[in-house]
C-alpha positions in Angstrom: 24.3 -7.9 -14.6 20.5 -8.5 -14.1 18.8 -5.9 -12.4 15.3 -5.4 -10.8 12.9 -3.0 -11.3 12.3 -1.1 -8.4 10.1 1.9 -7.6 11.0 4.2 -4.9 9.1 5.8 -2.7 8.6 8.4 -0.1 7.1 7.0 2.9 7.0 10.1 5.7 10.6 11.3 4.8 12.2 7.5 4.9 12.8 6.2 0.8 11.9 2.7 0.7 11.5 0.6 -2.6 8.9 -2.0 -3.6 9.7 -4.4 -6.6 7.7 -3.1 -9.4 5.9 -6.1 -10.4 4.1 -6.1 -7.2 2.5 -3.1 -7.9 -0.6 -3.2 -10.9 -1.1 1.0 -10.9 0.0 4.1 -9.4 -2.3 6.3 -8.6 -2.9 10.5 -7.9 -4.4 10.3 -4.5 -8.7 10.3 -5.3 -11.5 10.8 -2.7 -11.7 8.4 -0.2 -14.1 7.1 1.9 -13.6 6.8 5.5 -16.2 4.9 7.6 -17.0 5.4 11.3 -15.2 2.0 11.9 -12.3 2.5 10.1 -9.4 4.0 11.8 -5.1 4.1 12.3 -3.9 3.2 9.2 -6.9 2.5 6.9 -7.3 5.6 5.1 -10.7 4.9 3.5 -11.9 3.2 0.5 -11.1 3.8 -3.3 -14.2 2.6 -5.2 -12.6 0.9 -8.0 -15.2 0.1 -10.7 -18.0 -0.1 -8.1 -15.7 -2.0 -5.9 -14.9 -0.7 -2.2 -11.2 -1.2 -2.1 -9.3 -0.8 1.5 -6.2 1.5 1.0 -3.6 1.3 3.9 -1.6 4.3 4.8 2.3 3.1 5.3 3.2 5.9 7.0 0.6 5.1 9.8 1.1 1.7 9.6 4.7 1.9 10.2 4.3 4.4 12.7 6.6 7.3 10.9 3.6 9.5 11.9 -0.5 9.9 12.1 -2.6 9.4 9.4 -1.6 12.1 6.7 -3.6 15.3 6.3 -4.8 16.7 2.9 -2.0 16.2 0.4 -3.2 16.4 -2.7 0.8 15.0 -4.0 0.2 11.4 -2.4 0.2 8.4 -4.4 -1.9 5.4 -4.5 -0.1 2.1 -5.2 -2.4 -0.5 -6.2 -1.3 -4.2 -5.4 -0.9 -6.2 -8.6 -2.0 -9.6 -6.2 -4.9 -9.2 -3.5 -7.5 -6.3 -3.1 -5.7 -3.7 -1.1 -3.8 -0.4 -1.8 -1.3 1.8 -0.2 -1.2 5.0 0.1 2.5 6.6 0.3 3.7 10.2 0.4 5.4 10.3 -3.0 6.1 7.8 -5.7 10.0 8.9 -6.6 11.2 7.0 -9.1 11.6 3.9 -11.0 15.1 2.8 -11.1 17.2 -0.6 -12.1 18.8 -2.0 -8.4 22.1 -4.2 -9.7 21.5 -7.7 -8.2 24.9 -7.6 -6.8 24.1 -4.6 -4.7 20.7 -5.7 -3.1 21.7 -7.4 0.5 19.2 -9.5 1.7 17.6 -8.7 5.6 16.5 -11.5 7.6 13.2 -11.8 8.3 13.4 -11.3 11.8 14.9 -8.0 11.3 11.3 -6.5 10.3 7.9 -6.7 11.7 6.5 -9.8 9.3 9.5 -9.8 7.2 8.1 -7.1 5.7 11.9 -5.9 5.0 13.2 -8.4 2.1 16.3 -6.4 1.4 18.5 -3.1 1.1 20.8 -1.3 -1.3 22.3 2.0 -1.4 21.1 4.7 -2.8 21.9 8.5 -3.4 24.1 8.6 -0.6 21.4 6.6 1.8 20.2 2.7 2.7 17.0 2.0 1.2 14.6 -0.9 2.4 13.0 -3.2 -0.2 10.1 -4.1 1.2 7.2 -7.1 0.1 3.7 -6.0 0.0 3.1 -9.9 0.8 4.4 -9.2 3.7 3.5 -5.5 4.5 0.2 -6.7 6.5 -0.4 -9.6 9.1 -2.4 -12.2 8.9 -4.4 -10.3 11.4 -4.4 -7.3 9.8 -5.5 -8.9 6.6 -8.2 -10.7 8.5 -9.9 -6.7 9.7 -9.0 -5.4 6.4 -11.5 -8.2 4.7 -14.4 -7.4 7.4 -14.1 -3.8 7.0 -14.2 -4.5 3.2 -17.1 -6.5 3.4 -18.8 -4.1 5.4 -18.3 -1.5 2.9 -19.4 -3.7 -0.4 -23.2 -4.2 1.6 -22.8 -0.7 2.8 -22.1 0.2 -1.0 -24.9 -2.2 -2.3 -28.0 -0.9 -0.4 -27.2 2.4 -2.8 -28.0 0.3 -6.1 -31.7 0.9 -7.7 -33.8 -1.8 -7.0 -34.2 -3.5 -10.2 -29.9 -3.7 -10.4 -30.4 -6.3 -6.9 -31.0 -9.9 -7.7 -34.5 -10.9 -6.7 
């Protein structure tokens, strides 16, 4: 039987899972920066390579609770397509789901179809979610401006001679 890679996670005491080729790095939660515009579930930017990257805090997003405190134990997953992250309360595990055991959810069943699918696990029903589907058009849309924002915001700190004239 084929089976999919799947990581498991810790979002707020729920386990969900996300396929693991959607995800290019896991990461120990670094500094982040938080601008005066950002706010609910934006948890700052990770400055990736000189790169202001947005990182979205599921747990917020989905509404399980605030923001997160100080946890120095959170994870960072970074997306292997689009510039965004997500920042979870634990990355668990990475396990082999059976095929035969993943049920599919309809689309309308989630906010986005962000639900693809669940199977059983340790005694409890885990969702599969898409990080294609994780954030709305909309949301996606703020996430870019903000982003923006933060790459001139970032830029104005370069020494003069590394600007273009």
């Amino acid at each position: 039987m084929a089976g999919l890679p799947t990581l498991l996670l810790d979002i707020a005491g729920t386990i969900c899972a996300l396929p693991r080729g959607e995800i290019r790095e896991i990461l120990p939660l670094p500094r982040l920066h938080a601008p005066p515009a950002a706010g609910g579930p934006l948890a700052g930017f990770l400055n990736l390579a000189g790169e202001p990257l947005p990182v979205v805090d599921l747990a917020a997003l989905f509404e399980l609770r605030a923001a997160a405190g100080d946890d120095p134990y959170r994870h960072v997953l970074l997306a292997r397509q689009g510039a965004v992250a997500f920042l979870v309360d634990r990355a668990l595990d990475l396990v082999q789901v059976d095929m035969d055991a993943l049920r599919p959810v309809e689309a309308a069943r989630s906010l986005n179809g962000c639900v693809v699918g669940e199977f059983a696990w340790a005694d409890r029903l885990v969702h599969l979610l898409s990080l294609d589907r994780i954030l709305t058009l909309e949301e996606r849309t703020r996430l870019d401006a903000l982003t923006r924002q933060a790459t001139t915001r970032l830029a104005r700190f370069e020494p003069d001679e590394a600007r273009p004239v």
